[in-house]
C-alpha angles and dihedrals in degrees: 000000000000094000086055092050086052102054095029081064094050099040083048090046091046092059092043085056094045092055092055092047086057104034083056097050087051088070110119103221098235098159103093093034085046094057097045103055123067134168103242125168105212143176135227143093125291113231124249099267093042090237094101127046114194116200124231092214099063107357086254122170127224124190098219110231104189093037090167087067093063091035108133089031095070105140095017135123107237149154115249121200093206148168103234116208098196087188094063098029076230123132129194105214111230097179138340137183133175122299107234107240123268087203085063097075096043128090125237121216120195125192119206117222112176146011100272094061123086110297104001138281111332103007118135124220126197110200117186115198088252095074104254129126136218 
């Protein structure tokens, strides 16, 4: 009886440590993808043929990895909602929409130089980009 109690324990002891053994190798390894990925709202302008983004804030190109998500805005100065892969220098566009121009908030001043410009010789114009006129 002894002899059964005894077994009955190890072989009892030898599955507990199996299942850790298993339960251990089913981990998925997150830590380096995790890393590399981060949610990032950026600025800059999508390439010609939509498969770079360069940032405005450091020049920075990205390779685009989803490029039918930016198609119709080739060209164009936008705002991208990404997951940025900093590994691979890659992002996967989860949304964009249109920057808002840094011209916009600036004044234009136009000198008039001859007679054949807005007012006259010499006049000075201010445009904002509004549309009105002082």
């Amino acid at each position: 009886m002894k002899k059964l109690m005894i077994i009955s324990f190890v072989l009892a002891l030898l599955m507990s440590a199996v299942a850790v053994a298993q339960y251990g190798a089913q981990q998925p390894d997150n830590s380096k993808s995790g890393m590399s990925m981060t949610a990032v709202s950026i600025t800059g302008k999508i390439s010609d043929d939509g498969k770079m983004f360069v940032s405005d804030r450091d020049s920075k190109s990205w390779t685009i990895s989803n490029p039918d998500a930016v198609k119709g805005h080739e060209g164009h100065h936008v705002t991208l909602t990404a997951h940025a892969d900093t590994d691979k220098n890659e992002v996967h566009v989860v949304s964009l929409k249109m920057a808002k121009d840094r011209m916009q908030k600036s004044i234009t001043r136009h000198f008039c130089l001859g007679a054949s410009d807005h007012a006259g010789p010499a006049c000075l114009h201010k445009h904002d980009f509004r549309g009105s006129v002082s």
